[in-house]
Structures are given as C-alpha cells and as structure tokens.
C-alpha positions in Angstrom: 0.4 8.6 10.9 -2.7 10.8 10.8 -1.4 12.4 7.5 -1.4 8.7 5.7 -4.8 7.7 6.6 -5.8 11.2 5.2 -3.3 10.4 2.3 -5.0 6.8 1.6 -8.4 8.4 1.8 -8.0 11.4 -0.7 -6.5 8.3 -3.2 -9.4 6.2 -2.5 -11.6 9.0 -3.2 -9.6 9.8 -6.7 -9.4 6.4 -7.4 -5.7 6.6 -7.3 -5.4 3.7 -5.4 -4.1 0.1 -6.1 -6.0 -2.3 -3.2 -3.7 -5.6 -2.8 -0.7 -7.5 -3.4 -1.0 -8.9 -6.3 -2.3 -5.5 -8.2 0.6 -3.5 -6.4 3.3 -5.3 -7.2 2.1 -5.5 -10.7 1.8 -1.7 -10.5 5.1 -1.3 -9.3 6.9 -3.7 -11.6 5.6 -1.4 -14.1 6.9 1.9 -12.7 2.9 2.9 -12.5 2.9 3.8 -8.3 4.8 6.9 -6.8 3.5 5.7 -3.1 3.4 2.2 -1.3 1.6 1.7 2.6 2.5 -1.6 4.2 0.7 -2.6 7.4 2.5 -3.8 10.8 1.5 -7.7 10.2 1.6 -7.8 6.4 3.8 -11.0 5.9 7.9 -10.9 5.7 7.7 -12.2 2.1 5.7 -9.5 0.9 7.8 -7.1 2.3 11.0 -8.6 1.4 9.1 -8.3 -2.6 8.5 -5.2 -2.3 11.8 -3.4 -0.7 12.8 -5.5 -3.8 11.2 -3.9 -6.2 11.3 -0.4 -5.1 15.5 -0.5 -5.0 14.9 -0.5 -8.9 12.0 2.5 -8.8 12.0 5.4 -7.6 9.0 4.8 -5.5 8.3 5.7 -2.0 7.2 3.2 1.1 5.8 3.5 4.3 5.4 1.2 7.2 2.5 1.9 8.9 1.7 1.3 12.7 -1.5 -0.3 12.0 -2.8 -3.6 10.8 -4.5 -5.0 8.1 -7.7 -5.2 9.1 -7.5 -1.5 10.4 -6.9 -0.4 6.9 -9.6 -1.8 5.6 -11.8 -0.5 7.3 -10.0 2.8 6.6 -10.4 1.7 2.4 -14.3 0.8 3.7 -13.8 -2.5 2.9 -15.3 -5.7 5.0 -11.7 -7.7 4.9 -8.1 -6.7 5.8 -5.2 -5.0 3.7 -1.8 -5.8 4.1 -0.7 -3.4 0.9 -1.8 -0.5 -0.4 -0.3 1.4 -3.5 -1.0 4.8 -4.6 -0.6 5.7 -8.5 
C-alpha cells in the first residue's frame, strides 16, 4: 500500500500521471499507460471498463484500500479520485 502512494507521488511529480476517468481510459484505449490505481468506492461501471480494456493491453491495475477522496488529497487536489493512470 505504502509503496503505491510513493508510486502515485513520484508520477505526480514527473508528470507521468493521467488524473480521471475519462483521461485514463482514453490513455489506455491507446496503449499510452503501463500502470492503473483504482480506489475502494470508485463505481462498478468504471471498473467493469477498465478490467475491459486492460484484457486487450498489457497494462497493470491495482485496487487500492483507500477511497477517493483519500487519493486526492494524496494527488493535492481539493476533490476526490476514483482512477488514476500512470503513463
């Protein structure tokens, strides 16, 4: 757990990462992310979506044990995030 916050943080700081939904799945459709971090309460839909898309990459996800609004304020951001993608 500790070593994906650190992860999120170091791609924050690089400016490797992809901040939402909508910009991640574009991202992955495209074959552009090597990591994905979902959050405990991001919706079953978007989930579903992405475990879709990733059977056809070869792109790696990882539940987290937090929620949303805890990873925002891990990306320093003032609302929550359900999805996070690292390119």
């Amino acid at each position: 757990m500790t070593d994906s916050i650190t992860e999120i943080k170091k791609g924050i700081k690089e400016k490797k990462a992809v901040i939402g939904t909508k910009k991640t799945l574009e991202g992955l459709k495209l074959g552009k992310l090597q990591k994905i971090f979902v959050t405990s309460n991001c919706p079953e839909k978007i989930k579903q979506d992405i475990e879709h898309y990733t059977q056809t990459t070869k792109c790696e996800v990882e539940f987290l044990n937090i929620p949303n609004d805890e990873l925002g304020v891990v990306c320093k951001k003032q609302y929550g995030i359900s999805v996070l993608g690292l390119k």
